[in-house]
LOSE-333830 format. One record per residue (C-alpha): residue number from 1; residue in one letter; x, y, z. Coordinates in steps of 0.05 Angstrom, whole numbers. Example, Ala and Ser with C-alpha at 12.3 -4.5 7.8 and 13.67 -1.06 7.14 Angstrom:
{1, 'A', {246, -90, 156}},
{2, 'S', {273, -21, 143}},
//
This chain:
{1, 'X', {261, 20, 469}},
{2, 'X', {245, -53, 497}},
{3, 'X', {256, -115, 455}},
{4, 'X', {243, -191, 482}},
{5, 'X', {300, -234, 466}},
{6, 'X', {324, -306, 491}},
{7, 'X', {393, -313, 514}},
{8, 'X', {403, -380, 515}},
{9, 'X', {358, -451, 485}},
{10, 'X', {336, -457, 411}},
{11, 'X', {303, -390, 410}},
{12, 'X', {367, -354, 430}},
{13, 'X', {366, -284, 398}},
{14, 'X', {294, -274, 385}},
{15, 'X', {229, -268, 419}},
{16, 'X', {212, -333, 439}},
{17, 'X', {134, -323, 449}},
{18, 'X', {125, -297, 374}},
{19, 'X', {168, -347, 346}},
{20, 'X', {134, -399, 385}},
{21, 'X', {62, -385, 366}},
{22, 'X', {85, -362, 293}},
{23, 'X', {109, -428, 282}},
{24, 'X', {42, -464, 312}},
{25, 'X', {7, -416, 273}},
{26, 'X', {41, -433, 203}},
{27, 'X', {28, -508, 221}},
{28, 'X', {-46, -500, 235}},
{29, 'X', {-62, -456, 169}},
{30, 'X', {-12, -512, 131}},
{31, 'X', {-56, -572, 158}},
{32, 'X', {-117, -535, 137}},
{33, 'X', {-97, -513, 70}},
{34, 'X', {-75, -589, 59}},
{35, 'X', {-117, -632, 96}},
{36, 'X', {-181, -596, 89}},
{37, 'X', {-164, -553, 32}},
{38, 'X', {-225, -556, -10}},
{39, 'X', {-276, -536, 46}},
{40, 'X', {-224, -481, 64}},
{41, 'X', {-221, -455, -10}},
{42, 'X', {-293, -447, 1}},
{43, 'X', {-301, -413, 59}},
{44, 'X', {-244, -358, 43}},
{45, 'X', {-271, -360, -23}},
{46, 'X', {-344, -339, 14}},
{47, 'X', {-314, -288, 53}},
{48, 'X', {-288, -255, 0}},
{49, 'X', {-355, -257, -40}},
{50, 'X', {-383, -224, 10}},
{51, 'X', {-329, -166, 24}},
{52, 'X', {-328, -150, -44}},
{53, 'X', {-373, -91, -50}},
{54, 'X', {-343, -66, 11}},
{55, 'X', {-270, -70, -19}},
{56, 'X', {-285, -49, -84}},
{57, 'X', {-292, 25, -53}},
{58, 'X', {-248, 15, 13}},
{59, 'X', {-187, -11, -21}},
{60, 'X', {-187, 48, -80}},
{61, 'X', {-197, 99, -27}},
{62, 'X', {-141, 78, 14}},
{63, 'X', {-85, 64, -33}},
{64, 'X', {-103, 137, -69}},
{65, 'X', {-95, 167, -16}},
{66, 'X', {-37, 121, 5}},
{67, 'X', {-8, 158, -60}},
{68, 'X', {-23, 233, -44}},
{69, 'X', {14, 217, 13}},
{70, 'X', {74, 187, -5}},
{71, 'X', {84, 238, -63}},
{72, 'X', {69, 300, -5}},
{73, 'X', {135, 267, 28}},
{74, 'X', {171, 269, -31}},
{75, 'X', {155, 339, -47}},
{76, 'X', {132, 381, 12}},
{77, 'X', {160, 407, 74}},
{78, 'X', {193, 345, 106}},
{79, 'X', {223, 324, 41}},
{80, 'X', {296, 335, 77}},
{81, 'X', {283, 294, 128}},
{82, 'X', {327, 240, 128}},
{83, 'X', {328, 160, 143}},
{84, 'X', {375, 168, 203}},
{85, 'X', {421, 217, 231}},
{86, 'X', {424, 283, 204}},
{87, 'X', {486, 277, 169}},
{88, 'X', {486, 202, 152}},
{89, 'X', {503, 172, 79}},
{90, 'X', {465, 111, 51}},
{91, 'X', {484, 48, 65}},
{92, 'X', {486, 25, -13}},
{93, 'X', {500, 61, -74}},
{94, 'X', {438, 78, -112}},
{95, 'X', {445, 23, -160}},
{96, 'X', {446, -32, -110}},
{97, 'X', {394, -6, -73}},
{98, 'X', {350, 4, -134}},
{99, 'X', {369, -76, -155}},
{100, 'X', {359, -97, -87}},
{101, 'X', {281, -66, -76}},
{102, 'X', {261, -81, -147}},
{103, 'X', {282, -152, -137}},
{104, 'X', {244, -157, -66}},
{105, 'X', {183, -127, -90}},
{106, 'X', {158, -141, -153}},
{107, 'X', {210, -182, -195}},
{108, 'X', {186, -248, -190}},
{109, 'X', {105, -219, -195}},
{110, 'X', {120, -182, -260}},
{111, 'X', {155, -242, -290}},
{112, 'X', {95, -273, -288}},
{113, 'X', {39, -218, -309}},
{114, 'X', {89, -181, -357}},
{115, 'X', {50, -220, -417}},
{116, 'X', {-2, -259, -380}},
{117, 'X', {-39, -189, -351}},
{118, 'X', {-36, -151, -417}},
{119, 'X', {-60, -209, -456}},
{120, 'X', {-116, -231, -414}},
{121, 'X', {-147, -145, -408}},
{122, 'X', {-138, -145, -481}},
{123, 'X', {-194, -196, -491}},
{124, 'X', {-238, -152, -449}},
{125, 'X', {-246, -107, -395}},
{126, 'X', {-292, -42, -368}},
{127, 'X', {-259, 7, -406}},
{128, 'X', {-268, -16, -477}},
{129, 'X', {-342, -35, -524}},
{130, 'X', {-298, -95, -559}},
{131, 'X', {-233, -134, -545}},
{132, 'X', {-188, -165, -593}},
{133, 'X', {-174, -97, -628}},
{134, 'X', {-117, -37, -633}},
{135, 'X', {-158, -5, -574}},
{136, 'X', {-163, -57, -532}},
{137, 'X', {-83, -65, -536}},
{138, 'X', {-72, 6, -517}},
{139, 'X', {-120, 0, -455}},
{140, 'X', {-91, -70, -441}},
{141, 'X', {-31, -35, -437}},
{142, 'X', {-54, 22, -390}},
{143, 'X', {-86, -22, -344}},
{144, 'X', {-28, -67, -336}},
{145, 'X', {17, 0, -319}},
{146, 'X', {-45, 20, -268}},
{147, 'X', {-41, -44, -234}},
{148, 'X', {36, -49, -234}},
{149, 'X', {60, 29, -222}},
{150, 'X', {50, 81, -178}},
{151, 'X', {-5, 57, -133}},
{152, 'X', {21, -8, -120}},
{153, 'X', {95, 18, -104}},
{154, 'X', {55, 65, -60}},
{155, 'X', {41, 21, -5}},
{156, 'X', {101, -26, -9}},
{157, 'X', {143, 55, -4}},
{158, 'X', {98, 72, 45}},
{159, 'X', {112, 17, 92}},
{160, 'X', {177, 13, 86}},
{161, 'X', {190, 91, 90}},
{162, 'X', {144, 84, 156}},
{163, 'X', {192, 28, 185}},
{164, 'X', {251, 57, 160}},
{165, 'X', {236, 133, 194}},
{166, 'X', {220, 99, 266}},
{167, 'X', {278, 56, 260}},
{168, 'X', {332, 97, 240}},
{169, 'X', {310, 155, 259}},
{170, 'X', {266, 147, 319}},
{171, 'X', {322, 94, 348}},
{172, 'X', {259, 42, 352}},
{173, 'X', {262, -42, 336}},
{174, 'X', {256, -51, 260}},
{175, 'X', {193, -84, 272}},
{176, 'X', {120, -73, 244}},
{177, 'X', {96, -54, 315}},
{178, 'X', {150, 1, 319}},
{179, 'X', {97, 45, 277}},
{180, 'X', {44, 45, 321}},
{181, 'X', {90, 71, 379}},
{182, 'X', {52, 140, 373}},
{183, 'X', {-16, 108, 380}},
{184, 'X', {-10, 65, 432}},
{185, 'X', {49, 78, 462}},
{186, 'X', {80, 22, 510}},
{187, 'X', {35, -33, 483}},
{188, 'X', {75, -29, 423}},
{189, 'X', {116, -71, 457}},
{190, 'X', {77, -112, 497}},
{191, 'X', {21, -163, 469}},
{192, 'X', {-4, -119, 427}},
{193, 'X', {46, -106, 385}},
{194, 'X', {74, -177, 388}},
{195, 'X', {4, -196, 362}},
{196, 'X', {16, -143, 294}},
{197, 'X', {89, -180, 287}},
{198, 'X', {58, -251, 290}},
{199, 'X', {3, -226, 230}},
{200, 'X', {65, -197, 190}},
{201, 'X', {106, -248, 195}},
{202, 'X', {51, -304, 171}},
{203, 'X', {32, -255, 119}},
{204, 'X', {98, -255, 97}},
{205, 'X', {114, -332, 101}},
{206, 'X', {49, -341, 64}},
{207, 'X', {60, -297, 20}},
{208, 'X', {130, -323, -4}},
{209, 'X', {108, -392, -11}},
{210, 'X', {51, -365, -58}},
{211, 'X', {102, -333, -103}},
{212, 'X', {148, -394, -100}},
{213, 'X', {103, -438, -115}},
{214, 'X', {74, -392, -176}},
{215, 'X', {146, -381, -198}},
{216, 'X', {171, -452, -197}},
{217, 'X', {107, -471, -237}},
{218, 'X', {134, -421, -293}},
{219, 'X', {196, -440, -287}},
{220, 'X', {186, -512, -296}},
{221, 'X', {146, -490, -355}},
{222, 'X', {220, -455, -381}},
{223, 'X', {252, -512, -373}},
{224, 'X', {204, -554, -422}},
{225, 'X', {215, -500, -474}},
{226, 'X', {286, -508, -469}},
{227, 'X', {310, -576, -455}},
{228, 'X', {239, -609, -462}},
{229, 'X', {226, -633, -394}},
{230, 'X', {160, -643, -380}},
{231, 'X', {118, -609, -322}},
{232, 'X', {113, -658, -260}},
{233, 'X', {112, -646, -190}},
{234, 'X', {170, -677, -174}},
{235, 'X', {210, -638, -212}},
{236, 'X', {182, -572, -175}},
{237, 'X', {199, -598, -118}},
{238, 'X', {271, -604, -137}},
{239, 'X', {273, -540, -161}},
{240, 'X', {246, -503, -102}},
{241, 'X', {297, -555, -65}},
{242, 'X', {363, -529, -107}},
{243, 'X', {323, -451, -104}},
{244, 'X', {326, -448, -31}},
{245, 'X', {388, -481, -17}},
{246, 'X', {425, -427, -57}},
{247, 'X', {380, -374, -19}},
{248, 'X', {401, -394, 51}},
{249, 'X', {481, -400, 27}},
{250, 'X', {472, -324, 5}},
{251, 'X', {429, -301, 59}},
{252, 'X', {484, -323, 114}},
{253, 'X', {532, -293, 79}},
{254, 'X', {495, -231, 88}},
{255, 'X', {453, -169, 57}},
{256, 'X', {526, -130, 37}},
{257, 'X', {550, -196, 2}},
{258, 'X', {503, -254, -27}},
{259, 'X', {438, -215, -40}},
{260, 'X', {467, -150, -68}},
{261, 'X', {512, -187, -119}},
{262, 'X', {450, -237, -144}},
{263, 'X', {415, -166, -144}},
{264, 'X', {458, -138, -181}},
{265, 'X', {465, -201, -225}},
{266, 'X', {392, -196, -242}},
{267, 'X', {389, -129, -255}},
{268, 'X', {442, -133, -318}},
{269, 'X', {406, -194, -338}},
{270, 'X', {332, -155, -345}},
{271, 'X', {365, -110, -380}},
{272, 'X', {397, -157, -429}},
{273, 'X', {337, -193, -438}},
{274, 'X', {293, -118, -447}},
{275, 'X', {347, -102, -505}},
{276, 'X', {350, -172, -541}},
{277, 'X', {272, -164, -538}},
{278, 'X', {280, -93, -567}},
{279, 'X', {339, -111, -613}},
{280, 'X', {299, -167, -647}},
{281, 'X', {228, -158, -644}},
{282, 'X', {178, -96, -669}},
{283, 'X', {218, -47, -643}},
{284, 'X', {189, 9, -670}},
{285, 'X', {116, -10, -652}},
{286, 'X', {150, -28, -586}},
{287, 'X', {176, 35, -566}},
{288, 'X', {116, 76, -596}},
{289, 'X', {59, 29, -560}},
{290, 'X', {86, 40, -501}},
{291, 'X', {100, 116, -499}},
{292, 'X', {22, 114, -530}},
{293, 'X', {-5, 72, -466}},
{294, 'X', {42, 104, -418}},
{295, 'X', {9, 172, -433}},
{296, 'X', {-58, 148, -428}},
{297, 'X', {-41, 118, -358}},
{298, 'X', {-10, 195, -335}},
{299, 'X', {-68, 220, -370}},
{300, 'X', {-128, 187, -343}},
{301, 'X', {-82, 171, -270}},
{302, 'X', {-138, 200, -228}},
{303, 'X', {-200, 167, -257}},
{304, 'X', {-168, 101, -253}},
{305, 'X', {-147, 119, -181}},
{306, 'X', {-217, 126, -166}},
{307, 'X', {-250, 76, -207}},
{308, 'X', {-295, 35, -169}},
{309, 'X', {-339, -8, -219}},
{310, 'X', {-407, 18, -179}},
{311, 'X', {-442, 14, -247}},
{312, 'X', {-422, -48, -277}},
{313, 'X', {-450, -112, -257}},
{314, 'X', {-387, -163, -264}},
{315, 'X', {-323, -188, -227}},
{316, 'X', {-264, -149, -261}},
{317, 'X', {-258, -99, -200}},
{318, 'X', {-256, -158, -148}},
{319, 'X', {-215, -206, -200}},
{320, 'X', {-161, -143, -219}},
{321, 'X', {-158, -84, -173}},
{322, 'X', {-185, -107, -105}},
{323, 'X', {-137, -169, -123}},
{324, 'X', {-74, -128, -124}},
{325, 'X', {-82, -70, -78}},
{326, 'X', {-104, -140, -22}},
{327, 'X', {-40, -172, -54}},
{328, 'X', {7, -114, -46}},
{329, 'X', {-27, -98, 16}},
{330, 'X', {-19, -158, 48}},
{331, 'X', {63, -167, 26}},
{332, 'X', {72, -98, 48}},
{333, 'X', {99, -118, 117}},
{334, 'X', {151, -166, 71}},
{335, 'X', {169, -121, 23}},
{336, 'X', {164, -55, 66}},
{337, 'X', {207, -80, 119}},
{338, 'X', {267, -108, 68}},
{339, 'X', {267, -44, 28}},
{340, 'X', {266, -3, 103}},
{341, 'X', {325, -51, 125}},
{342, 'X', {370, -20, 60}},
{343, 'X', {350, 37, 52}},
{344, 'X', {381, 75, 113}},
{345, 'X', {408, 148, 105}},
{346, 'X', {361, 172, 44}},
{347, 'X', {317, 229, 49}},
{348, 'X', {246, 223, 39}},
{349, 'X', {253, 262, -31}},
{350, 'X', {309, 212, -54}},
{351, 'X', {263, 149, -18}},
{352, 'X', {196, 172, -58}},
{353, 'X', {232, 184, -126}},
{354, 'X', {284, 110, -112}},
{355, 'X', {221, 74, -85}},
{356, 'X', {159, 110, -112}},
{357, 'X', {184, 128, -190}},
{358, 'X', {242, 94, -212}},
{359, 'X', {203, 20, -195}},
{360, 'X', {148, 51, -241}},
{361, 'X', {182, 61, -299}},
{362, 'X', {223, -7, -294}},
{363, 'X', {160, -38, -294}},
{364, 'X', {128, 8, -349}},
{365, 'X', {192, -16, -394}},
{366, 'X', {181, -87, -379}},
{367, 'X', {109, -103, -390}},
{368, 'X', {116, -52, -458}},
{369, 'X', {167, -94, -488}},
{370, 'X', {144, -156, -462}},
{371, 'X', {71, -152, -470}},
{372, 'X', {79, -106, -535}},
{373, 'X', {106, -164, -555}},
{374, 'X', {45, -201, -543}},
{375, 'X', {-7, -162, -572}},
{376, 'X', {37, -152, -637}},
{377, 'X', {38, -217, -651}},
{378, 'X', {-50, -224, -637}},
{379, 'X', {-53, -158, -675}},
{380, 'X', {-5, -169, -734}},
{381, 'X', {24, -239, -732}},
{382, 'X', {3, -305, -725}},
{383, 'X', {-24, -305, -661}},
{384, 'X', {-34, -358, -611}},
{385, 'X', {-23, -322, -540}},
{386, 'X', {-90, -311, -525}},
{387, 'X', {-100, -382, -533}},
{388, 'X', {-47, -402, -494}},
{389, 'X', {-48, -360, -432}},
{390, 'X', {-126, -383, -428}},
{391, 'X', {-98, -454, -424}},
{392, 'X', {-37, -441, -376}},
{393, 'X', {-19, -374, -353}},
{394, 'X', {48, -397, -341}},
{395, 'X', {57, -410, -417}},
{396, 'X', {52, -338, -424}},
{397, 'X', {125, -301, -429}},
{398, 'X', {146, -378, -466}},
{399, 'X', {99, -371, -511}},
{400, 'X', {116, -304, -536}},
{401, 'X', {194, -317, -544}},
{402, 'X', {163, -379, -589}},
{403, 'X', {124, -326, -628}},
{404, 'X', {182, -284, -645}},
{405, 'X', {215, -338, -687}},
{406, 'X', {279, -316, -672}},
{407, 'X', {317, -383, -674}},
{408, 'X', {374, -398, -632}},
{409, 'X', {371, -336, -606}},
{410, 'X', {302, -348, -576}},
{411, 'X', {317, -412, -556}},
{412, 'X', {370, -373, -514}},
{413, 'X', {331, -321, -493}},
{414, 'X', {280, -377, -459}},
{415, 'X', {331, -402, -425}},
{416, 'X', {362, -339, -395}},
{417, 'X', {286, -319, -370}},
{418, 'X', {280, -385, -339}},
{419, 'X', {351, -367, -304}},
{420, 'X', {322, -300, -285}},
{421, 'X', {249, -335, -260}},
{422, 'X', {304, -374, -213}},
{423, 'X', {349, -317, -183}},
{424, 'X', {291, -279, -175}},
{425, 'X', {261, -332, -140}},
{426, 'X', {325, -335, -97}},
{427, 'X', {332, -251, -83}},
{428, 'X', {250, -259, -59}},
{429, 'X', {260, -320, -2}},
{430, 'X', {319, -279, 12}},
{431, 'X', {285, -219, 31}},
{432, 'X', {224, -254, 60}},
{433, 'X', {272, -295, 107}},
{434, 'X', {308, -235, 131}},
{435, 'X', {245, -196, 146}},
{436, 'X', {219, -257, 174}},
{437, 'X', {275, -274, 229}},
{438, 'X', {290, -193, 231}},
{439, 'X', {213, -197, 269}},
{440, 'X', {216, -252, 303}},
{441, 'X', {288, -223, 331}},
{442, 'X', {255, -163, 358}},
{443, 'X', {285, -119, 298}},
{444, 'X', {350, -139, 300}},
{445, 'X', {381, -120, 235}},
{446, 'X', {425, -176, 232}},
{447, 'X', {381, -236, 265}},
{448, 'X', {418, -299, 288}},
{449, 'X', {446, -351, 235}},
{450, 'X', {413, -401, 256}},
{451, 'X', {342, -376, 256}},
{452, 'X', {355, -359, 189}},
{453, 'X', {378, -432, 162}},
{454, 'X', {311, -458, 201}},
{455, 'X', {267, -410, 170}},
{456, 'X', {288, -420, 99}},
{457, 'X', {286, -499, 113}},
{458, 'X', {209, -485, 140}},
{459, 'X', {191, -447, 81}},
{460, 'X', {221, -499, 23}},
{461, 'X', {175, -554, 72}},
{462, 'X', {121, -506, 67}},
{463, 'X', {114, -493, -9}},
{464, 'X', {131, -567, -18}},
{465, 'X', {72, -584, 19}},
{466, 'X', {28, -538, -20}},
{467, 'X', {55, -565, -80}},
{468, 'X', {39, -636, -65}},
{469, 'X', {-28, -610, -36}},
{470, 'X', {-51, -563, -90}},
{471, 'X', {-62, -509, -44}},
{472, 'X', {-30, -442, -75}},
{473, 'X', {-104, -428, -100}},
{474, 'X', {-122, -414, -30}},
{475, 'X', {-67, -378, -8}},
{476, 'X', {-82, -337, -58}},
{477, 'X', {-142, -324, -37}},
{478, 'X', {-121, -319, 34}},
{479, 'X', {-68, -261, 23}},
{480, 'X', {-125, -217, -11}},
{481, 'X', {-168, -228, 54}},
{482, 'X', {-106, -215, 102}},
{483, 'X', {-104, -150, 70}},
{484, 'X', {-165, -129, 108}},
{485, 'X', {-145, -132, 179}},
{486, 'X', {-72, -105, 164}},
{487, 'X', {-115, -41, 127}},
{488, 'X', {-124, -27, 188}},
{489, 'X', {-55, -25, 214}},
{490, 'X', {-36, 10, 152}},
{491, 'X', {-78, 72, 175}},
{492, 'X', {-57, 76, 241}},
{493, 'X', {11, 76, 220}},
{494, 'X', {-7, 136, 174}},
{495, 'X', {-47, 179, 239}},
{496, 'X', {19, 151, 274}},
{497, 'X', {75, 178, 228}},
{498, 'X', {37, 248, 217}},
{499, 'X', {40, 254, 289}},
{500, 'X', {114, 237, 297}},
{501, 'X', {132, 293, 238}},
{502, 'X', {106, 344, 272}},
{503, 'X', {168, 341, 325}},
{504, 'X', {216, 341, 266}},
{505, 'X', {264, 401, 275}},
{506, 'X', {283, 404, 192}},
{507, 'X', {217, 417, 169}},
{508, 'X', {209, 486, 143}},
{509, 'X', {149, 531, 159}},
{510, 'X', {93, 558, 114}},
{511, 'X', {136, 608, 69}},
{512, 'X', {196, 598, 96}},
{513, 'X', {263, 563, 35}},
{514, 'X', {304, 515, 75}},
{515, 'X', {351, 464, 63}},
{516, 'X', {375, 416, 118}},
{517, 'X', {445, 424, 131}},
{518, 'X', {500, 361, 111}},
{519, 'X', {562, 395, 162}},
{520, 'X', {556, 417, 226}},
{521, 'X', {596, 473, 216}},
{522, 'X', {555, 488, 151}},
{523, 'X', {565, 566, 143}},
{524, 'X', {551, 616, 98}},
{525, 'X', {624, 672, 100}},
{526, 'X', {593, 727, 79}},
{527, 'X', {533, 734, 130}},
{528, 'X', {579, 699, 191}},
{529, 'X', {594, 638, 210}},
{530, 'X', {542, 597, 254}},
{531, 'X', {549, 539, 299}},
{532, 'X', {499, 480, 324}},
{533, 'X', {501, 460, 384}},
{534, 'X', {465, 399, 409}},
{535, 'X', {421, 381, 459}},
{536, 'X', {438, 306, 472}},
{537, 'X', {387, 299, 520}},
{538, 'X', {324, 319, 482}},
{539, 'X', {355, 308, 409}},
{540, 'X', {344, 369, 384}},
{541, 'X', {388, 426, 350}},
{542, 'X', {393, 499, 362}},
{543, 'X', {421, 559, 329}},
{544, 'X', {481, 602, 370}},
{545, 'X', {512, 662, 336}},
{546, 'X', {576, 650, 359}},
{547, 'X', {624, 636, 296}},
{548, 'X', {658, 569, 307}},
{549, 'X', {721, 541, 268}},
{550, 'X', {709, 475, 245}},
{551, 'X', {742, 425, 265}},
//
């Protein structure tokens, strides 16, 4: 293992060449996207005009497969193969860990689709002759689950599992480049794999600032619903201010401390706010719509998997699909690398079904109630969503608590989702400065203080700036085309990690039961007692017949 750190100076406990042209990097893509942001918007804009066809196949191809993959872990013959030593317990009791990777990967996102997504397919989309109608809110429903459940926790599991196997396991730097040790062995750790870092990180630091911005914009919308505030950019700013002020406090205090408990915090709050919207709206239609749409996802899982659009002529393939497999894709280095960093001691089979399924059905709960929400109200109320997610997205989830009519008690329940748009905000620039100065330090789990303060300081500048400078339209551009080059990585990571398995020593053969043993001394009495002994040098176990005692 070789990691570049500075001992001394303002880069003290990271790798001073990354952080160096990282932070050049970030200023020359912030100039552009301000100073020259419309001729920018057009060029990315251009590019991806021009990649669409391409991606349109490329990106369903690769995240289905992405999925085989991940569930073969979780199933097949290295499903015992475990995050770290042999015998070593998670970090973090399931429930924190569950709050923590929800929360770092899609909390804030869902938030902001849960209504606006369903709402907008149920006007239209490839799958249906009319919109408007009982059908269309069914497949509204489906699509929303497609774009928002296994697939896209695929890559962010994949990633992380990835990280988390050559870290933990492999004794490598909790770094991106770590993966592609079995490919190109040394440079891993030279320039090359300082050059894979430098496009994660700006990825990620992107990427966050996208997702503040969006958030804040909603939120500020919250806040006019509930205390009548109107929407200003000034106001934004403030909030993203107070936002990542509160972040930094909690992310020195560390992982164990400040994020788990605002985790944690959010986690009982979603599921308030999922049982007051159950409690008090349709809750029979509720419940039964989304069972209905759920089983048409399951059902119809492999034609959507595959669906590429080749014999349509229109934009909802670029505009929905090649949008969030280049979104996830792209924040997989963020995402991947915070749920890697918690996630120590699980096997794969517990890592697939914490990372891979339980995510899945969160989110299948969420945008049913939510979004059922919605489309009852189009369907068999008075209406008005359509109409107001076509004039601000962000008036979306606002608009439908106003639909319920529920009072003081919706009046309430906007103000506890604006509080929930806020710590999720909070738990996201968390993760995305830990992963960020956990790079930058050359995998160091616990990066310095410092470098932490400094990097959530740049990013509150940085989505300031785009506030002021109307520039989250490109970025969001910019994150979908990111996604291509870092494709790229993504599959040489997968060559990489198939090669690495192969070595593993508790993978069973063709044939052959096994189960991985939690006790070295792990004996059966009636056949005999066994004993491992260990080979420190190579790190491999062997069999003796020799019955020990344990000690």
């Amino acid at each position: 293992m070789y990691t570049v750190r500075a001992v001394r100076g303002i880069f003290k406990g990271v790798n001073p060449r990354t952080t160096l042209i990282t932070s050049l990097l970030i200023l020359v893509l912030m100039l552009l996207g301000t100073l020259w942001s419309e001729g920018t918007v057009v060029a990315i804009g251009s590019f991806r005009t021009l990649l669409n066809p391409f991606l349109e196949w490329y990106y369903v191809l690769l995240v289905a497969f992405m999925l085989i993959f991940m569930i073969w872990l979780g199933v097949g013959r290295f499903k015992n193969v475990r995050l770290g030593d042999d015998r070593e317990v998670p970090e973090f009791r399931f429930f924190s860990w569950i709050s923590m990777l929800f929360a770092a990967g899609t909390g804030v996102g869902i938030l902001f689709w849960a209504v606006a997504q369903p709402i907008m397919q149920f006007q239209g989309n490839p799958f249906i002759e009319q919109g408007g109608n009982a059908r269309a809110a069914t497949v509204a429903m489906q699509i929303s689950f497609f774009h928002w459940g296994l697939h896209a926790w695929s890559i962010f599991s994949f990633v992380a599992l990835v990280l988390a196997y050559f870290s933990f396991r492999k004794r490598q730097p909790l770094t991106v480049s770590s993966a592609l040790y079995p490919m190109i062995g040394k440079h891993a750790y030279g320039k090359a794999g300082e050059l894979v870092d430098i496009l994660a990180v700006v990825a990620t630091i992107f990427g966050i600032a996208t997702t503040l911005g969006l958030g804040v914009q909603q939120m500020n919308t919250g806040l006019g619903q509930v205390f009548g505030l109107k929407s200003s950019v000034q106001l934004q700013l403030l909030i993203v201010a107070i936002l990542m002020v509160i972040s930094t406090l909690t992310l020195v205090s560390g992982v164990e401390r400040g994020m788990r408990l605002i985790s944690e915090g959010n986690f009982w709050l979603s599921l308030a706010v999922a049982a007051t919207v159950l409690a008090f709206g349709p809750t029979q239609y509720l419940i039964a719509s989304t069972l209905e749409a759920f089983g048409l996802y399951l059902q119809e899982l492999l034609s959507l998997a595959f669906y590429t659009h080749a014999n349509i002529e229109s934009d909802w393939q670029s505009n929905w699909t090649v949008f969030f497999w280049g979104w996830t894709m792209a924040w997989s280095p963020f995402v991947g690398m915070f749920i890697a960093r918690i996630s120590r001691g699980r096997t794969f089979r517990e890592f697939v079904l914490g990372v891979l399924v339980v995510p899945t059905l969160i989110s299948t709960v969420w945008i049913g109630l939510l979004g059922g929400s919605a489309l009852y109200q189009e369907l068999f109320g008075n209406g008005g969503i359509v109409e107001a997610v076509n004039d601000d997205v962000t008036l979306a989830l606002f608009a439908t608590i106003e639909g319920m009519q529920l009072g003081v008690i919706g009046l309430g329940l906007s103000a506890v989702m604006t509080l929930l748009i806020g710590t999720y905000l909070i738990t996201s620039a968390n993760a995305g400065t830990l992963v960020v100065t956990t790079i930058l330090a050359s995998g160091d789990p616990d990066p310095p203080k410092p470098h932490r303060i400094a990097w959530g300081i740049i990013l509150t500048l940085l989505t300031g700036v785009l506030l002021l400078a109307g520039g989250l339209e490109l970025l969001q551009s910019a994150v979908v085309a990111a996604a291509l080059p870092f494709s790229v990585v993504l599959i040489l990571m997968l060559v990489g990690t198939l090669k690495e398995l192969h070595q593993e020593r508790f993978a069973e053969g063709p044939g052959v039961k096994f189960e991985a043993p939690h006790e070295p001394w792990a004996v059966d009495e009636e056949a005999g007692k066994r004993a491992l002994a260990y080979d420190v040098h190579r790190g491999q176990e062997s069999a003796e017949e020799t019955p020990v005692k344990p000690s």
